[in-house]
C-alpha positions in Angstrom: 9.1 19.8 -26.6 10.8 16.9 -25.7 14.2 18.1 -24.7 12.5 21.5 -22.7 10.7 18.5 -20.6 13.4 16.8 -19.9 15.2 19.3 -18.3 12.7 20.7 -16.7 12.2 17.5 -15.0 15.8 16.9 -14.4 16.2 20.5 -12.9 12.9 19.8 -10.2 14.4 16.8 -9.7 17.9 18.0 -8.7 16.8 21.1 -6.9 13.9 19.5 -5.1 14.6 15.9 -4.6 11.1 14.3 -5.5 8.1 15.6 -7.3 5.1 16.7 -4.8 1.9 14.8 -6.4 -1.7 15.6 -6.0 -2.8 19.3 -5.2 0.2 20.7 -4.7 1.8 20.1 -7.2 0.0 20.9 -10.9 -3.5 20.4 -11.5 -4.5 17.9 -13.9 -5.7 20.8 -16.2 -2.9 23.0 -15.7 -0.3 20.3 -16.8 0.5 19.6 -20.3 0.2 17.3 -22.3 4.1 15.3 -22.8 6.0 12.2 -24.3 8.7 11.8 -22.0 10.1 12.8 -18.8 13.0 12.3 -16.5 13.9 11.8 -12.8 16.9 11.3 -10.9 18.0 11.0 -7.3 21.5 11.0 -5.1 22.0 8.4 -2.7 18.6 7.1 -0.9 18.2 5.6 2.6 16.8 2.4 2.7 15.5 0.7 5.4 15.9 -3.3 5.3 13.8 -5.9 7.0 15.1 -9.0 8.2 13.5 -11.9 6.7 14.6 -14.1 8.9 13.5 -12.4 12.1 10.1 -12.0 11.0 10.4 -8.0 10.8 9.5 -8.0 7.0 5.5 -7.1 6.4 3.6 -8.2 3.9 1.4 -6.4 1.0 3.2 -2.6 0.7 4.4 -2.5 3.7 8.0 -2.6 3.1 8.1 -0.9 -0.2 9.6 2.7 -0.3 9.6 5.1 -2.5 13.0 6.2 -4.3 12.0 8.5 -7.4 8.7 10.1 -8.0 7.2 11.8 -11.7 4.2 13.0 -13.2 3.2 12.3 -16.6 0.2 13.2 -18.9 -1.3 11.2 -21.1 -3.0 13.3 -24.1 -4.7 10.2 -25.6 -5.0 6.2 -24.5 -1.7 5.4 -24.9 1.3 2.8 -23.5 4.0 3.9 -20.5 7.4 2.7 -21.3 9.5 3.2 -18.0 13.6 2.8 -18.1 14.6 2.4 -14.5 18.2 2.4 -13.6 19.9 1.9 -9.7 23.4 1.9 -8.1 22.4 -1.2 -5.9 25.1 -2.8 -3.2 25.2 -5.5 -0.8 27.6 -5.9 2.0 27.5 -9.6 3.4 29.9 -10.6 6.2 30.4 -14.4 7.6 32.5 -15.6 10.7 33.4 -19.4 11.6 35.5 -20.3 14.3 37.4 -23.4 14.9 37.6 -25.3 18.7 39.6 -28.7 19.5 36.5 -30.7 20.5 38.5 -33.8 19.8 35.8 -34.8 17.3 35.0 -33.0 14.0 33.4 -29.9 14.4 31.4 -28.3 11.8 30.6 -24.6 12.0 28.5 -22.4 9.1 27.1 -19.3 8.2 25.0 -17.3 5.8 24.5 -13.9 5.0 22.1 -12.4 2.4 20.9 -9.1 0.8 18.4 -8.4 -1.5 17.0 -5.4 -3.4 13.4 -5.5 -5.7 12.3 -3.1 -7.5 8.5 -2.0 -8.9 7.5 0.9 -10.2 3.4 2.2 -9.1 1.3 4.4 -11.1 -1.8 5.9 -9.3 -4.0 7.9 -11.6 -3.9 11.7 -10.4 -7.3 12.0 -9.5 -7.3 9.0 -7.9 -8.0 5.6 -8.6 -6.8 2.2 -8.5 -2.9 1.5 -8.8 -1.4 0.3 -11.7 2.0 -1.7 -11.5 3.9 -1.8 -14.8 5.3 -4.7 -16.1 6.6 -7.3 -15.0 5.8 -7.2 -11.7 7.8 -10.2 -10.8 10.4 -12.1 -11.4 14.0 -15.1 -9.5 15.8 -14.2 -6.6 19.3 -15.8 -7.2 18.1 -19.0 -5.2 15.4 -19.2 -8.5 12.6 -18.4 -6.5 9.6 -16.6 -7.7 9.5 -13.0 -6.3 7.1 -9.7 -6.1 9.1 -6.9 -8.2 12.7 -7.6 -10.3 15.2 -8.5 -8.1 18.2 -5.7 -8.9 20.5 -7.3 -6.9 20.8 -9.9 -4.5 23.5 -12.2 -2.8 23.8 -15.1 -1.1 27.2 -15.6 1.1 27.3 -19.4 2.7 30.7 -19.8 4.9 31.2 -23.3 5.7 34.1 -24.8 7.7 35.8 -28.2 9.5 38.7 -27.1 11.9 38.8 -28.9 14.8 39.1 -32.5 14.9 41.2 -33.6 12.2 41.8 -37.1 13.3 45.6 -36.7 12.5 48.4 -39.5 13.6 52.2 -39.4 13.1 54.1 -42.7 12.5 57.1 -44.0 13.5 59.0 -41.6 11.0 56.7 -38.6 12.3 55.0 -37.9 9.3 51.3 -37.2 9.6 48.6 -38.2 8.1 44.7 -37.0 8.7 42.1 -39.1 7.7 39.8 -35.7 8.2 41.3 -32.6 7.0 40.5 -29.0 7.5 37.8 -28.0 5.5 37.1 -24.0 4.2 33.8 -23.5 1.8 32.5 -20.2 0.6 29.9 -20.0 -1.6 28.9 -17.1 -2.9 25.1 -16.5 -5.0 25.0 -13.6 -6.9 22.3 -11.8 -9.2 22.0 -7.8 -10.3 19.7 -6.0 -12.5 20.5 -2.8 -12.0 19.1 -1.4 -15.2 15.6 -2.5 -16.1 12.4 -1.8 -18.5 8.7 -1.8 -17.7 5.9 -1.4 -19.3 2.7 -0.2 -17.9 0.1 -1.1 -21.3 -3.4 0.3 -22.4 -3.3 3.3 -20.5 -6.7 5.6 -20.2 -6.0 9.7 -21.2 -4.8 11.3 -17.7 -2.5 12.6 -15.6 -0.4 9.9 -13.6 1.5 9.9 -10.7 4.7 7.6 -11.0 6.7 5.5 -8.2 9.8 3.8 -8.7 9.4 1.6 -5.7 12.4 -0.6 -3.8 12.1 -3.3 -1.4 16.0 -4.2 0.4 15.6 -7.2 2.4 18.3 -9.2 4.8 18.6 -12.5 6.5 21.6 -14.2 8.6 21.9 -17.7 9.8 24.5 -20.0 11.7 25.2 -23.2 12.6 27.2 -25.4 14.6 28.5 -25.1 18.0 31.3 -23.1 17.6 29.8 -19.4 17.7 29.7 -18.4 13.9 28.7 -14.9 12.8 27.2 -13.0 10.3 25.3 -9.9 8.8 24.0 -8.2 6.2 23.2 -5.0 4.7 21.8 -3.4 1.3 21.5 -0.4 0.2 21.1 1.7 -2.7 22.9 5.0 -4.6 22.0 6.7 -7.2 19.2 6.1 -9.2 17.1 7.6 -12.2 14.2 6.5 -14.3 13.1 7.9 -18.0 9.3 7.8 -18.9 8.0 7.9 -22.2 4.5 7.6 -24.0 4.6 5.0 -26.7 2.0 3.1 -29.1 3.2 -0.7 -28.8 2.2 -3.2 -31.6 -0.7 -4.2 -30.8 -1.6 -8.0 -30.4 2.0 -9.1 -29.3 3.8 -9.5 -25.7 5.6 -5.7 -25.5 9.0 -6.9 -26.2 8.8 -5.1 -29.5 7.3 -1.4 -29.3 6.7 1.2 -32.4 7.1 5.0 -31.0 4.8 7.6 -32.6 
């Protein structure tokens, strides 16, 4: 029962992209009754907002969808979810040196993030249900909605111009303010993570592995520094499966049926 699910689910998956939920797709009656299922998806398009700019929304506004599935539940049960995602960043910073005569300081910064959630809605509608955790530390420690998959923090900082250098009498020079070059680079990646959505009513559910990609630049100086930002996702799948966790404990320990 098991394995015919699963590649069932892999096959709609593959052929069609993303499950259709409600009345188009199965009825609750007409679907049965399973213990896992599967889902996969090529590379997805994700639009980022800019943090920085003020282009980011808040609530759901920026979460998209990137892998859809329908389970049913035949009795009250827990929903273990294994969600796994090719995640990249591409961060690019630019300082420039220019003989001010005085010391001339020039940064940038560049970041990309990628969350992940993942949204069940009941199929005959209802409240959503987020499984757990829904949050978790960016790589700067903060606290965050979803778990961050990835996310990188590029910090170019530099000291060209102005070096305060004199030669003596032999011409040998010395600078009493050298050039400086500092790149600092903040790095964090998830990109395979579990959930668990707990004490589940009998039902069908609708299932969204949801992302979030996020950028933010910033310069300083007076020199004319650059930089950018992008993420972006590949690849991704997610496995489903109906478990019985101890009960009385904090679901890092589960007992399958």
């Amino acid at each position: 029962m098991i394995k015919r699910t699963l590649k069932t689910a892999f096959a709609l998956a593959l052929g069609i992209g993303a499950l259709v939920f409600g009345g188009t797709a199965a009825a609750q009656s007409g679907t049965p009754s399973a213990k896992a299922t599967f889902a996969y998806s090529s590379l997805v398009s994700l639009p980022a907002c800019n943090t920085l700019s003020g282009t980011c929304g808040n609530g759901d506004s920026d979460w998209q969808p990137i892998l859809r599935q329908q389970i049913k539940m035949a009795s009250q049960k827990d929903l273990f979810f294994g969600a796994s995602l090719q995640c990249g960043i591409v961060t690019d910073t630019t300082v420039k040196s220019r003989d001010t005569g005085t010391n001339s300081y020039d940064t940038a910064e560049a970041r990309g993030t990628i969350r992940v959630r993942i949204k069940l809605v009941p199929a005959g509608g209802g409240t959503p249900v987020y499984a757990m955790p829904t949050s978790g530390l960016d790589a700067t420690a903060q606290q965050t909605s979803g778990v961050v998959f990835c996310d990188r923090v590029q910090t170019l900082n530099a000291k060209f111009a102005g070096l305060n250098c004199t030669a003596d009498a032999n011409g040998v020079v010395t600078c009493t303010s050298p050039e400086e070059l500092q790149l600092i680079l903040k790095t964090l990646n998830a990109n395979a993570f579990n959930f668990v959505a707990p004490n589940l009513s009998s039902g069908v559910y609708n299932i969204e592995v949801q992302a979030r990609s996020s950028v933010a630049s910033s310069t300083g100086g007076s020199n004319g520094s650059l930089a950018s930002a992008n993420a972006f996702i590949g690849a991704g799948s997610v496995s489903v499966e109906s478990v019985r966790m101890v009960k009385g404990n904090d679901g890092s320990t589960l007992s399958l049926d």
